[in-house]
N, C-alpha and C positions, 0 to 999 in steps of 0.2 A: 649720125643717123644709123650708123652698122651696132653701135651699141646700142644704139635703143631697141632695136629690131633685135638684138640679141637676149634683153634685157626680156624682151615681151615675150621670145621664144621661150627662154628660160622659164618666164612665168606660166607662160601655157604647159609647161611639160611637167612641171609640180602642182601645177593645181592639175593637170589627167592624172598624175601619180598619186594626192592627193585623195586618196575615197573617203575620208571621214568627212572632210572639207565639202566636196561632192553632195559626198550624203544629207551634210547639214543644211546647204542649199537649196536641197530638194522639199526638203520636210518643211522648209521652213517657206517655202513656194506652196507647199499642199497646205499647209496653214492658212498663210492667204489668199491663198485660193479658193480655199471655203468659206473663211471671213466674208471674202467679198461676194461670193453668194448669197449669205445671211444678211450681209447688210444690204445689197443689193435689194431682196425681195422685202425686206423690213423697209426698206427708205421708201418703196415702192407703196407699200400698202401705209403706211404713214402720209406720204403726199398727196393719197387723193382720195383720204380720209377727213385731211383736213380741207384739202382744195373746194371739198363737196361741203363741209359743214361753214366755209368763206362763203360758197356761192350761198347758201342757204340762209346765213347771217344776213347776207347783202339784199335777198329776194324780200326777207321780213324788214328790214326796214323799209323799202322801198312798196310795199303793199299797200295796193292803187293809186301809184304813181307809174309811168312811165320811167325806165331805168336812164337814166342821164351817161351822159360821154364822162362828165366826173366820177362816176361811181365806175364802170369798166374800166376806169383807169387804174380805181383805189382799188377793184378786186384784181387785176394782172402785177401789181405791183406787192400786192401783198403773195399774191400765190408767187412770186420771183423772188421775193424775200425770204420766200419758207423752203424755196428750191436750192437760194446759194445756203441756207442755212444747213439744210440736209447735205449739199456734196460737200461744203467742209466736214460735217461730222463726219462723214464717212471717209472723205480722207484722211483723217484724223488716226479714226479706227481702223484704216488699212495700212497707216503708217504706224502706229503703234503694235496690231500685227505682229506686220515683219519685223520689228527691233524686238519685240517680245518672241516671236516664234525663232528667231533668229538665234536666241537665249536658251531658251526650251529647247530649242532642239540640239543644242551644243551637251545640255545638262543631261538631257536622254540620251546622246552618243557616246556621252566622258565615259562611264563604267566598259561599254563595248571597244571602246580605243585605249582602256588602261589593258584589258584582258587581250586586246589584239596586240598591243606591245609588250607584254609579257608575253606571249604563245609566240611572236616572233622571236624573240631573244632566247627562251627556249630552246627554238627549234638550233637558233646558229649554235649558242652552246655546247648545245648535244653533238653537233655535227664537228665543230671544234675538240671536242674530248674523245670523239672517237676518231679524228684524224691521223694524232697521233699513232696511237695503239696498231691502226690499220699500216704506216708509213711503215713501224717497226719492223710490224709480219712483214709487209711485201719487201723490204729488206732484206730481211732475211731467208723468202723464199726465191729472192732474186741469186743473190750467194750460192744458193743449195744447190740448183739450177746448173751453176755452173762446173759445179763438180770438182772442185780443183781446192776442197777445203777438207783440212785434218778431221779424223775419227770427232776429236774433244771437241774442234769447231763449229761440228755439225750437232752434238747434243748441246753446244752453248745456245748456237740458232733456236733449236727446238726450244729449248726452254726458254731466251726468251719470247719466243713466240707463246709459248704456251699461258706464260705469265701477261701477258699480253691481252691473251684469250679467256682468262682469268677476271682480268680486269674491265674487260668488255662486258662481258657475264653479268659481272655483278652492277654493273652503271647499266644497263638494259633491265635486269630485276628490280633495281631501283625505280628506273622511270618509268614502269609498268605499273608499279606499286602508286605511283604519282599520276596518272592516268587515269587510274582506278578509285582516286580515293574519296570520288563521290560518289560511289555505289558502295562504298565502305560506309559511309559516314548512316547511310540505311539501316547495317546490320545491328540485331540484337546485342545488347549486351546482356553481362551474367554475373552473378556476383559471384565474387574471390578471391581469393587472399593474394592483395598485391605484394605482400611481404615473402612470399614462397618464391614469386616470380626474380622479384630483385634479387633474394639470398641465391637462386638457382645461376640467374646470369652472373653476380659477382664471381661464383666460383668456374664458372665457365671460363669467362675471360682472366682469371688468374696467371694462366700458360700460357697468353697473348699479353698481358704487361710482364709475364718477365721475363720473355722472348725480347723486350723492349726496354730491359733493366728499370722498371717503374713498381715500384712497392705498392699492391691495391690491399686496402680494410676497407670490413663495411663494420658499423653499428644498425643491427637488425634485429629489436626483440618485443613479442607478442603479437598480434594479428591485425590485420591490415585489410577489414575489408573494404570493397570499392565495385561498383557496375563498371564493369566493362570487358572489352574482348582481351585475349589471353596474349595470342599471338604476335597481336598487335602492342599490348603492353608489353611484350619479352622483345620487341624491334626496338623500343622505344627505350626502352633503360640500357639494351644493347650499344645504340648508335650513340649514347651520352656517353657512355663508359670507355667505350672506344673511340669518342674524340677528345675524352679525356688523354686517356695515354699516349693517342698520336702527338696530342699539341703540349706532349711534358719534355721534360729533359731528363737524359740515361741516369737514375739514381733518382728521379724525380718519386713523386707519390700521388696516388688517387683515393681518394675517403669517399664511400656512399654509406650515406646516412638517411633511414626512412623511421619518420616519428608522425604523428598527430598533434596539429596546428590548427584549433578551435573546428572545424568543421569540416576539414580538410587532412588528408593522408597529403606529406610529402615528401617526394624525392630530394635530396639535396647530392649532388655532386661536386665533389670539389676535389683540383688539380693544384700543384703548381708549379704547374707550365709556362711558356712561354707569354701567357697574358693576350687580352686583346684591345688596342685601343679604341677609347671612351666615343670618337667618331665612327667607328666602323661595327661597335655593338649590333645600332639597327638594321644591319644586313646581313646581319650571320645566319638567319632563317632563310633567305634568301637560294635557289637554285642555282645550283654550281659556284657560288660564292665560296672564297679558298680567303682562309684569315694566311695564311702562308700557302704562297705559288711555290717556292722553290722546295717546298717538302713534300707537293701533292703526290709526284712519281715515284716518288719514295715510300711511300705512305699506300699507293694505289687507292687511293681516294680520287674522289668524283666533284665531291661541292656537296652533294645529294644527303648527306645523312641527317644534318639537321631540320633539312627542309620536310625531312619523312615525318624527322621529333613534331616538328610543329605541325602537323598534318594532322598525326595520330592525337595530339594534343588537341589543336580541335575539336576532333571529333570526338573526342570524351568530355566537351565543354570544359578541360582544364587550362589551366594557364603556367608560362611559363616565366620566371625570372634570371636575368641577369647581371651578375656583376663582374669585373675583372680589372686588372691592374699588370699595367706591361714589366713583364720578368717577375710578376709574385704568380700569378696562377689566376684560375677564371673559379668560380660556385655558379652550379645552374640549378633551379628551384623548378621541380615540376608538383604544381597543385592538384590532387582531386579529388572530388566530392567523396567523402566516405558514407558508408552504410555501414546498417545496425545489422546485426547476425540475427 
């Protein structure tokens, strides 16, 4: 008995936990709810539409005669015929209903409960990546605190604090940039030479792969126009390039290559890095998704950079591909629409 009673508390506490569940219950009450209004007032004006045109059938045949106890019986039996007739139909259709709104209303909630568990996991995410970071500093400001640590000890604290502070920084500019990137996806675009953009960031990030012993070439030559926003394309070949080199090996290489492919200007990127496998492809667009955890602190990486690429990607209607193979290296294909000068 104590389990069952447990069993039922338990149920009651997930189904209050439960709001989608909830929700769908409800909608799908309001559904039949007004079903049975309509068929309600429908079955109503149906029954004594026909009731009145029975009586009326029964009065014409019966003109100048006296109406007989056999015919009031044939008219109460037929009008109770067309009565169980109508409340099946209508249970029918109020049964049908709620299995059907029961449906519907699941189908209208799916999108709202895919987007409320992503915005949950989000949020722990976020809250998890900045744990750390925050554990580090008050670590370290707990040490300082107490006074009793060398000159060198106390600018190791600062710095890692700072790097710390660093790193916070830029995973906060990140999720702001993610926050915001449907009020991005509004802004104008402009046309421009995306080949200026790629040759600027390749040589940008040069001093950042060989801080990281990783050999970067591009092949870049002739004019590359394309609509679109500038800043946002220089994040975007940014954040490839340097998940390029993060996910290479010391002595490794990086090749960006941007050519025209029938209609399309395309970025190509290619590493060969550590590789990713062929199950874990579909999630590397994915928020705070790490193809390697044990290099993300090292790396001061977030999860965030690809999820920006595919953002920004979107919102250029371009597209992106992948391939990769474990211990040869990854190629990522960014597509976009070119224009005429």
């Amino acid at each position: 008995m104590k389990n069952i009673s447990k069993q039922f508390a338990e149920s009651a506490i997930n189904f209050k936990d439960n709001y989608f569940l909830r929700a769908r219950l409800k909608l799908t009450a309001y559904y039949a709810s007004g079903m049975f209004v309509v068929v309600f007032l429908f079955s109503l004006a149906v029954y004594n539409l026909f009731a009145k045109n029975i009586n009326d059938n029964f009065s014409d045949e019966s003109l100048g005669a006296e109406s007989s106890t056999a015919e009031s019986v044939a008219i109460e039996k037929t009008k109770n015929q067309l009565q169980n007739i109508i409340i099946f139909a209508d249970g029918l259709t109020i049964f049908l209903t709620i299995i059907g709104g029961y449906y519907l209303a699941g189908r209208t909630l799916e999108p709202i409960r895919k987007v409320y568990i992503k915005q949950k996991k989000f949020v722990a995410d976020s809250a998890h990546e900045l744990r750390t970071p925050l554990s580090v500093m008050k670590t370290g400001a707990e040490a300082i605190l107490m006074g009793n640590s060398s000159r060198e000890e106390y600018i190791k604290l600062t710095n890692d604090s700072l790097e710390e502070i660093n790193f916070m920084s830029s995973m906060v500019n990140d999720l702001l940039f993610l926050a915001e990137s449907d009020g991005f996806k509004k802004k104008e675009f402009h046309k421009l030479d995306f080949g200026k953009i790629v040759q600027n960031q390749v040589e940008t990030m040069k001093a950042y792969a060989k801080g990281r012993e990783v050999v970067m070439e591009s092949q870049i030559e002739g004019e590359f126009l394309v609509n679109g926003e500038k800043n946002q394309l220089k994040r975007l070949t940014t954040n490839l390039i340097k998940n390029a080199i993060d996910y290479n090996e010391s002595g490794g290489r990086v090749d960006v290559f941007l050519e025209k492919i029938k209609s399309y200007v395309v970025l190509r990127v290619i590493d060969t890095g550590i590789g990713i496998k062929k199950e874990k492809l579909k999630y590397i667009f994915d928020r705070f998704y790490k193809i390697d955890q044990s290099r993300m602190r090292e790396l001061s990486g977030s999860g965030l950079g690809l999820a920006i690429v595919k953002e920004i990607a979107d919102a250029h209607k371009g597209k992106i591909e992948i391939t990769s193979e474990v211990g040869r290296g990854t190629e990522i294909k960014f597509f976009l629409a070119k224009t005429h000068s």
